[in-house]
N, C-alpha and C positions, 0 to 999 in steps of 0.2 A: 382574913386570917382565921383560923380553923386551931383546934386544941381538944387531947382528949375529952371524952367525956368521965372514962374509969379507966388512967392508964392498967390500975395495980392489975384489972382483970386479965392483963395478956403479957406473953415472957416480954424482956427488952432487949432489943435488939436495933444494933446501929441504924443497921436500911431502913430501918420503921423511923426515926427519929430525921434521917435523911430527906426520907420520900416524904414528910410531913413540910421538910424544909422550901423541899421546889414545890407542893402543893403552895404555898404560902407564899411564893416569889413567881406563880403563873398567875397573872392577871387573866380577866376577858377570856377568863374558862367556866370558871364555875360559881354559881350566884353566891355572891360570899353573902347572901342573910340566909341560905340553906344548908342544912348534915351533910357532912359525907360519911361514907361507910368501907373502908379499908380491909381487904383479904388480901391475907401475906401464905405465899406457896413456894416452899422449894423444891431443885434439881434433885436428883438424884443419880447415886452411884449405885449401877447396878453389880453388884460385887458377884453372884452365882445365879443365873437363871436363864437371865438373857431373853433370846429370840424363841427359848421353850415355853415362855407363858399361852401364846397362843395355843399350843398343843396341852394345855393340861399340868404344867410341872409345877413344881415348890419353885419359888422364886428366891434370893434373898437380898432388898434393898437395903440403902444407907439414904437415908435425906441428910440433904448437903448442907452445908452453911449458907452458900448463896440462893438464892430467892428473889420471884418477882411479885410487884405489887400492885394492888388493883385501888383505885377510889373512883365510888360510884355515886352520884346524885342525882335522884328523881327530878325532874321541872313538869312543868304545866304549861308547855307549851300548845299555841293554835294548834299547829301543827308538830308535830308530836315528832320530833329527829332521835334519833339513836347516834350521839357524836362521841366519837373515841380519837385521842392523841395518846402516842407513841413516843415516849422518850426515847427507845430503844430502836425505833425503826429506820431512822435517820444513818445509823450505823452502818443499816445493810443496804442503804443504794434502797429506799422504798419510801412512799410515800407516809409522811408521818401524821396527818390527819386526817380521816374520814369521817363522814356525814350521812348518816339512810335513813330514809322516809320508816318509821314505826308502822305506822300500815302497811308498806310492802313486806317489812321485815319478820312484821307477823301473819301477812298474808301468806307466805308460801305454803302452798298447798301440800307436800312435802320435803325429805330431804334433800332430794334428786333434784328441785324445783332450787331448794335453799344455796344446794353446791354449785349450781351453774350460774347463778347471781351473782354469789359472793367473791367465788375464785375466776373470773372471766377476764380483768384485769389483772398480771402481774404485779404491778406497782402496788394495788390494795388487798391482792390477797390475802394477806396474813390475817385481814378485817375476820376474815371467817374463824379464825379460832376465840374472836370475842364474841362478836354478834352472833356467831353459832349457840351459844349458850340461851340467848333468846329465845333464838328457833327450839332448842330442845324444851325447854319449860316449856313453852307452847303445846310441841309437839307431843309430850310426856307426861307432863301436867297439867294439859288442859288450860294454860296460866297467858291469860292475855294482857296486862297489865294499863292502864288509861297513862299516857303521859310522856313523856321522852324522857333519858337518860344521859347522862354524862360520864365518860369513861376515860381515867389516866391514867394510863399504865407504864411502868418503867420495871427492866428485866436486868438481874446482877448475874442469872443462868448464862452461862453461853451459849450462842444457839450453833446448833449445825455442831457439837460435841458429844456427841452422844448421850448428856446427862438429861435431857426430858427438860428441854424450856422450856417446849411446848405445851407439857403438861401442867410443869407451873403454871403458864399465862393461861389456860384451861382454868384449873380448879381455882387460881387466885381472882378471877373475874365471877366466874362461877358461885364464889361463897360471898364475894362482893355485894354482886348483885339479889343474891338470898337475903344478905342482912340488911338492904335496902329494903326490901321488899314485906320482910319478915315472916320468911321460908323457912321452916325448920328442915330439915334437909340432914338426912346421919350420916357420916363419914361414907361410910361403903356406898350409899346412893348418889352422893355427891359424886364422886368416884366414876362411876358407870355413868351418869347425865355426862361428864366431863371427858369421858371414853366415845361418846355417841359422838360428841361434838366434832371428837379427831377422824372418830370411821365414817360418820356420815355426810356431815357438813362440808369438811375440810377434805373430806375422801383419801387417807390417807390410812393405811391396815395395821393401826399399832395392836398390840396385845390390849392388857390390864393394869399391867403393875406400875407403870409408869404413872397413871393417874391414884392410885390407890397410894404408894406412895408416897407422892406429897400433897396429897388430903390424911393421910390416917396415921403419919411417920413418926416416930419420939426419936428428938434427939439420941447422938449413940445408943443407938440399936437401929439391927434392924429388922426390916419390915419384915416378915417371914406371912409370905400370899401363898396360899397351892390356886391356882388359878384353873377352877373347876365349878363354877366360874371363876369365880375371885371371893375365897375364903380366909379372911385372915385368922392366924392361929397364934399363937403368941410371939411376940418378938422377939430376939435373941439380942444379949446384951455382949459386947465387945472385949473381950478378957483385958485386965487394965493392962497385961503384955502388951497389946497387939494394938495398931492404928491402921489406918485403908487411907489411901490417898489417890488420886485421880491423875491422869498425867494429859493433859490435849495432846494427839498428835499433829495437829495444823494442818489435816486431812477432814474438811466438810463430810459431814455423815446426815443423809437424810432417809428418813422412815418413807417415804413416798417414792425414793431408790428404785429400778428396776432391780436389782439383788436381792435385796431384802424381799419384796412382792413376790418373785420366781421362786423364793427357797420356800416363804409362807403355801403358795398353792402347790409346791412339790411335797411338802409334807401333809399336808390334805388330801393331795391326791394318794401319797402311799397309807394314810387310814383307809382311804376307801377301798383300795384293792385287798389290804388285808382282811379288810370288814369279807369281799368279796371270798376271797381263798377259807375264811373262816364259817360263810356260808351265814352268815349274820342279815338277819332280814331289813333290806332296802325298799326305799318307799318315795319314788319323786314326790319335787315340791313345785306346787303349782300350774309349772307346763317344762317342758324341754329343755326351753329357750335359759329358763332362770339360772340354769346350771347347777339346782342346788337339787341335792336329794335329804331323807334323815334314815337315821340308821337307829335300828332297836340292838341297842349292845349293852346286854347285862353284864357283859364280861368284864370289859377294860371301862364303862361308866361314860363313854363318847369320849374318851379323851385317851390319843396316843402315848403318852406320855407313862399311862397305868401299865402299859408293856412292861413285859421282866426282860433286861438283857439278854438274860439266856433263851427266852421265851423266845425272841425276836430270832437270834442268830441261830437256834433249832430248827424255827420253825419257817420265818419267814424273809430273812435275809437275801439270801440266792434265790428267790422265789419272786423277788418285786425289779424290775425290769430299771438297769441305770438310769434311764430319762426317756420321755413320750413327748412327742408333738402334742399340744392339745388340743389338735383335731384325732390325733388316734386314741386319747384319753377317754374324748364325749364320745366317741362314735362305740365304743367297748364299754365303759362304765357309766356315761349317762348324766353324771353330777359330782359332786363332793357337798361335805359338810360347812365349809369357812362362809358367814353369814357378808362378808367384808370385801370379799375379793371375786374377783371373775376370771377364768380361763380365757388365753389370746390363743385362738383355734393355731395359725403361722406360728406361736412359738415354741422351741422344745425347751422342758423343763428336767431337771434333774429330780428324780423322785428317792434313790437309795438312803443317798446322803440325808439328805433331807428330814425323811423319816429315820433313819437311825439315828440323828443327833438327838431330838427332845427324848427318847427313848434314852440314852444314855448319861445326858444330863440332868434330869432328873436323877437318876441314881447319886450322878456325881451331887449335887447338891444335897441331897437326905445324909451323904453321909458327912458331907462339908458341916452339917448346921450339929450331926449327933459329936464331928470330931471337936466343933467350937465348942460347945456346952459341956465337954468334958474338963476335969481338974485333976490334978493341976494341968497347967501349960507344959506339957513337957515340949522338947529340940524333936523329937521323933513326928508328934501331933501337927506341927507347924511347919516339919516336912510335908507330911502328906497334906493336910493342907493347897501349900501350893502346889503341887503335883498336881491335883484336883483343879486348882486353875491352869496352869500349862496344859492338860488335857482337854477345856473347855476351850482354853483357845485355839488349841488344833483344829478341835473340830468345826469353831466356826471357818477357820479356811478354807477345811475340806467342803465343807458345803461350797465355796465361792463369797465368804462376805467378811476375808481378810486385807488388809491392807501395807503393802510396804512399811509405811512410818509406821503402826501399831506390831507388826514383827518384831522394827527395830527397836523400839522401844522392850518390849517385853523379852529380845534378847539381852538388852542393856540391863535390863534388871535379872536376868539367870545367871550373869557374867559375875554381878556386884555381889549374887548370894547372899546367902545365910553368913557369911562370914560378916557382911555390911550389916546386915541384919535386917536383909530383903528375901522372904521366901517364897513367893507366886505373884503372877500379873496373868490379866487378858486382855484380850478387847470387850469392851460392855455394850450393852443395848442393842442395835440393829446393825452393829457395824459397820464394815465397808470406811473404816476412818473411825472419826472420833477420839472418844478416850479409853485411856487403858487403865484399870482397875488394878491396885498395887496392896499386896500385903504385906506389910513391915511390923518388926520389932516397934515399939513406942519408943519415942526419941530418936527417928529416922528420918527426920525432917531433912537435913543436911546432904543426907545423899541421895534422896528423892530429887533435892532440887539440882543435885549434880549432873543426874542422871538427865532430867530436863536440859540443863544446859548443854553438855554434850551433845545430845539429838540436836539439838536449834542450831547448834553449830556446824554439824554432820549436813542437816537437810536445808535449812534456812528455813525453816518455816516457826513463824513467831507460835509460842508453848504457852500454857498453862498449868499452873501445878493446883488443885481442888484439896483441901482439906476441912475439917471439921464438920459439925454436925448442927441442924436444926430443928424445929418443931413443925410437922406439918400444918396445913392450911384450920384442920379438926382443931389442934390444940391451943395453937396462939388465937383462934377467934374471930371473929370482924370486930372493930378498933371502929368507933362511932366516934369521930371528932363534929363538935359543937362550934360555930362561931363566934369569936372572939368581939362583942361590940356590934353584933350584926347592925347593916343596913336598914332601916325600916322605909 
């Protein structure tokens, strides 16, 4: 049996109080005369940003109310195992406990070495977005630790929704195993250790924001990242008007997607030709083969995103070619910049699209975050507003990474309008499915959940409605619970 040791030092929240309960009812896991050490991480609703983080843009997140939780405790074993169980993994048809040798696991000699271990089995893949955090402290800090590990984890995110489970189970393992450890470790670093883990370990090409997020989020508000790298600026607080709500559309959304992947190097590829028609000095990296080049660009700072609309559609619009095979991409340009992803020579990729959206969402978000922080609330502001999101969601279409159910859904709520006192929806994160981001009047609880019911009725696919807010991974802390009566 396990018990705080300073609850007052961390906010209160159910799931904590929960996940303390089945700690305490899992026998034959964790030596009950030893600490454990508790990171609490939530989802997120990516309300304006989206798939432009990669390129450079302002982002703007919500941390969710739900959250996954991590408890980690050191042993001293002969043989030194790295064992994690999965409350949550049972769910998805996968295998819910694994076991690896700490010497292999800190033996990889790098990440390419870590991701063909970890993910080679489907049934334990998902091991990698724990044990990857290992690999990274190794890898990143030098941090080889004497001893094996104990890991429980249980996820209230839904996964494959587009709100960033993944990222929870990322940074809530991640600050886990820190306070086990006694890592000081700051919000933003944590963040990027727990970014490496999804791009390199897990091989999977998410942006930033998703981890930043929910390591660095305050309850209502949100996250306001310009992702240049990952800058955060101050958060924006939610006018007491307005609430965000999250709708599932019962369409699996994964970041490892071919969709997602093809739009990511079509917009890389359309920086590099612009880099090229701008005459901006290019410089391979390393050899050919890497596919990567770096570009000296005083102008736009490396990042698409810094494009002016009008800049774009003057200058460089009809100038960038609809889509390239990327065998006639390498053989004409050579490389691109995306540190994460690699050109498939057989596929064609859409570049206009692609490139024009973080170019234009970005704008759409600068003037989302200047029309939020305005006063009062006028009917007018909360118009444009969602306009601002109906226009983000077009555009993820038009690139290719729209979905039937999240359509219907965000037509369902243009229908309800301003009159219900629903003024904008889109699809968030990587789409291709998931969830759709809702902006209501406060006190809209009832016809959100209508609006849900109707779709589940419409499509049969069982929904989810997301509401409220929590404290990211930074601010609720690691939660050191002490045993109760230890064993001696």
């Amino acid at each position: 049996m396990w018990q705080f040791k300073n609850a007052s030092l961390h906010p209160v929240y159910a799931d904590v109080t929960d996940f303390i309960a089945i700690i305490n009812n899992t026998p034959n896991f964790f030596d009950p005369a030893r600490p454990l050490f508790v990171g609490r991480a939530p989802g997120r609703l990516d309300l304006m940003g989206g798939i432009a983080d990669y390129s450079g843009s302002l982002v703007l997140e919500l941390p969710l109310a739900v959250a996954t939780l991590a408890a980690v405790q050191l042993t001293t074993e002969t043989e030194p195992t790295f064992r994690v169980r999965s409350l949550s993994a049972g769910e998805l048809n996968l295998q819910t406990e694994v076991s690896l040798p700490m010497s292999q696991l800190l033996g990889c000699a790098n990440y390419a070495e870590a991701n063909v271990w970890l993910t080679e089995r489907p049934a334990t893949a998902w091991v990698a977005y724990l044990a990857g955090a290992m690999v990274v402290l190794k890898q990143e800090l030098d941090f080889a630790p004497v001893g094996g590990v104990r890991l429980l984890v249980n996820s209230n995110v839904p996964a494959g929704k587009g709100v960033s489970s993944s990222a929870a189970l990322e940074v809530a393992v991640m600050q886990a195993l820190a306070g086990a450890y006694g890592l000081q470790i700051a919000g933003r670093d944590l963040a990027l250790l727990c970014q490496k883990v999804e791009n390199l370990v897990v091989g999977a090409p998410c942006g930033i924001m998703d981890q930043m997020t929910s390591a660095c989020g305050q309850p209502n508000r949100l996250t306001a990242l310009l992702c240049q790298p990952a800058e955060l600026q101050p958060p924006v607080e939610l006018p007491a008007e307005l609430e965000v709500w999250g709708i599932d559309s019962g369409i699996r959304h994964a970041v490892v997607g071919a969709d997602y992947g093809s739009v990511r190097v079509g917009a890389f590829m359309g920086y590099r030709i612009i880099a090229d028609l701008t005459g901006l000095p290019v410089t391979p990296v390393d050899n050919p083969e890497s596919q990567k080049v770096s570009i000296q660009d005083e102008k736009w700072n490396g990042y698409l995103a810094n494009l002016a609309p009008s800049e774009w559609e003057t200058l460089y619009r009809e100038r960038l070619p609809h889509s390239l095979t990327g065998s006639q991409f390498l053989e004409k340009y050579g490389g691109f910049t995306d540190p994460v992803t690699r050109i498939i020579p057989q596929l064609t990729y859409a570049i206009r699209q692609p490139t024009a959206h973080p170019i234009y969402e970005n704008h759409r978000v600068r003037l989302f975050r200047t029309l939020l922080q305005t006063r009062p609330v006028s009917e007018e502001i909360l118009m444009l507003l969602g306009e601002l999101m109906y226009q983000s969601h077009l555009s993820y279409s038009i690139c290719g990474l729209g979905s039937v159910g999240t359509d219907r859904l965000v037509e369902l709520v243009r229908q309800a309008g301003p009159a219900q006192g629903l003024y904008g929806a889109k699809i968030t994160g990587g789409g291709s499915g998931g969830t759709v981001a809702v902006l209501a009047r406060a006190g809209s609880k009832a016809v959100v959940a209508q609006i849900a019911q109707r779709y589940q009725i419409e499509t049969g696919h069982p929904i989810t409605v997301l509401g409220g807010s929590g404290a990211g991974a930074v601010e609720y802390g690691v939660a050191e619970l002490l045993p109760i009566n230890p064993i001696t």
